[in-house]
C-alpha positions as CSV (number, residue, x, y, z in Angstrom):
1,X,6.5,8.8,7.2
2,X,9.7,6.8,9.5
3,X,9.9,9.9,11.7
4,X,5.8,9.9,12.5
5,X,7.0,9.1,16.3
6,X,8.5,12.2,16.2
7,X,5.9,14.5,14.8
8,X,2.6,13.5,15.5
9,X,-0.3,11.8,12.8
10,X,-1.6,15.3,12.5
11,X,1.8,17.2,12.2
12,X,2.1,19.8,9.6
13,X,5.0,17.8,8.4
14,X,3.2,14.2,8.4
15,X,0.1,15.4,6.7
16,X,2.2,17.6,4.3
17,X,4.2,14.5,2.5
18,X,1.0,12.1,2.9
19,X,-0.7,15.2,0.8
20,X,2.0,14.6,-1.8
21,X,1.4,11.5,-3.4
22,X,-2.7,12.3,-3.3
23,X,-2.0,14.7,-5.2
24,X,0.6,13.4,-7.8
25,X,-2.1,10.4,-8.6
26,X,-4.8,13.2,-8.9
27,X,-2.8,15.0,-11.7
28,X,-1.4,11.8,-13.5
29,X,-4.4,11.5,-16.0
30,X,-4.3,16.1,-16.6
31,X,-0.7,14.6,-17.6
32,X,-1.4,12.1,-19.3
33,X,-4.0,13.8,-21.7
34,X,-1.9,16.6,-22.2
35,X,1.4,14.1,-23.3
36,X,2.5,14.2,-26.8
37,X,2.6,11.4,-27.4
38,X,0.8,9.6,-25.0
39,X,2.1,6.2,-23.3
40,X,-1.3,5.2,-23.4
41,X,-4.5,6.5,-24.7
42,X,-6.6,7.4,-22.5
43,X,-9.9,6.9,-24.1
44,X,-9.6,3.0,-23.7
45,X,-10.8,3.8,-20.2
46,X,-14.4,4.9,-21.7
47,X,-14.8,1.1,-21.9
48,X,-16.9,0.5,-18.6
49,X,-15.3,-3.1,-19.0
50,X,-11.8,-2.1,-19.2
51,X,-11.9,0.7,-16.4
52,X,-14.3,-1.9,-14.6
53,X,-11.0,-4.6,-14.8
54,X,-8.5,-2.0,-13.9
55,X,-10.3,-0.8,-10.5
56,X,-11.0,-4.7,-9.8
57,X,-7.3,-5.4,-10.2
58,X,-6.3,-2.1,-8.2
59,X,-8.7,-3.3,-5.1
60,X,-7.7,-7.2,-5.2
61,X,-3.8,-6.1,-5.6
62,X,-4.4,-4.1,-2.4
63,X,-6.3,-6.3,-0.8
64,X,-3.9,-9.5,-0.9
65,X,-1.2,-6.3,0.3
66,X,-3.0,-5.4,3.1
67,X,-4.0,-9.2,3.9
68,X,-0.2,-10.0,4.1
69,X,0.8,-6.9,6.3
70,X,-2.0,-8.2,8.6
71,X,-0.9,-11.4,8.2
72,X,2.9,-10.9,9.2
73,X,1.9,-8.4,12.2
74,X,-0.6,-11.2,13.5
75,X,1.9,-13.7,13.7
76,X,4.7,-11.7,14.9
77,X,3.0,-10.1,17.8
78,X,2.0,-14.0,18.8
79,X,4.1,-14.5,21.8
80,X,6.9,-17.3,21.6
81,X,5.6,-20.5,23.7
82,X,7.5,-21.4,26.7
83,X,8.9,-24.9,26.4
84,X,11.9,-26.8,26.7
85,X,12.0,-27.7,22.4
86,X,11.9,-24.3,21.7
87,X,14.9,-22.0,22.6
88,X,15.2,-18.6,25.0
89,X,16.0,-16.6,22.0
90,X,13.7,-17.9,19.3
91,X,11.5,-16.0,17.3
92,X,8.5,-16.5,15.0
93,X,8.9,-17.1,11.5
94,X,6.2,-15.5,8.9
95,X,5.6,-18.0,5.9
96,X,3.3,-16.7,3.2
């Protein structure tokens, strides 16, 4: 995904290792069930609660990762103010 300026977003190579992980997660619970023996058993996700909590937890984890990317690339493309306190060569600091 680094080299993206070389290839292009829809560049066989690009779309080819973004394909990969899709489908790694996609066969992680046909490996899983077929595990002897398992790490985890997968009928605890029958639970609507428990598979409820662990999709909640997925989306809020993501979230507060998403919020901070945002967060950093907000303040960082804030240009620096031009005053005398603040030097030529400063930058912005991100503090989350």
């Amino acid at each position: 995904m680094v080299e993206v300026a070389d290839y292009g977003w829809t560049a066989g190579h690009t779309l080819g290792l973004g394909a990969v992980p899709i489908l790694l997660i996609a066969l992680f619970p046909v490996r899983r069930a077929t595990a002897r023996p398992p790490l985890t058993a997968l009928r605890i996700l029958r639970s609507r609660g428990v598979a409820g909590g662990y999709h909640l937890a997925f989306a809020v984890g993501t979230g507060l990762i998403v919020a901070a990317f945002a967060m950093a690339f907000t303040v960082l493309r804030r240009p620096v103010r031009k005053s005398p306190a603040v030097p030529r060569n400063a930058t912005p600091h991100v503090c989350l």
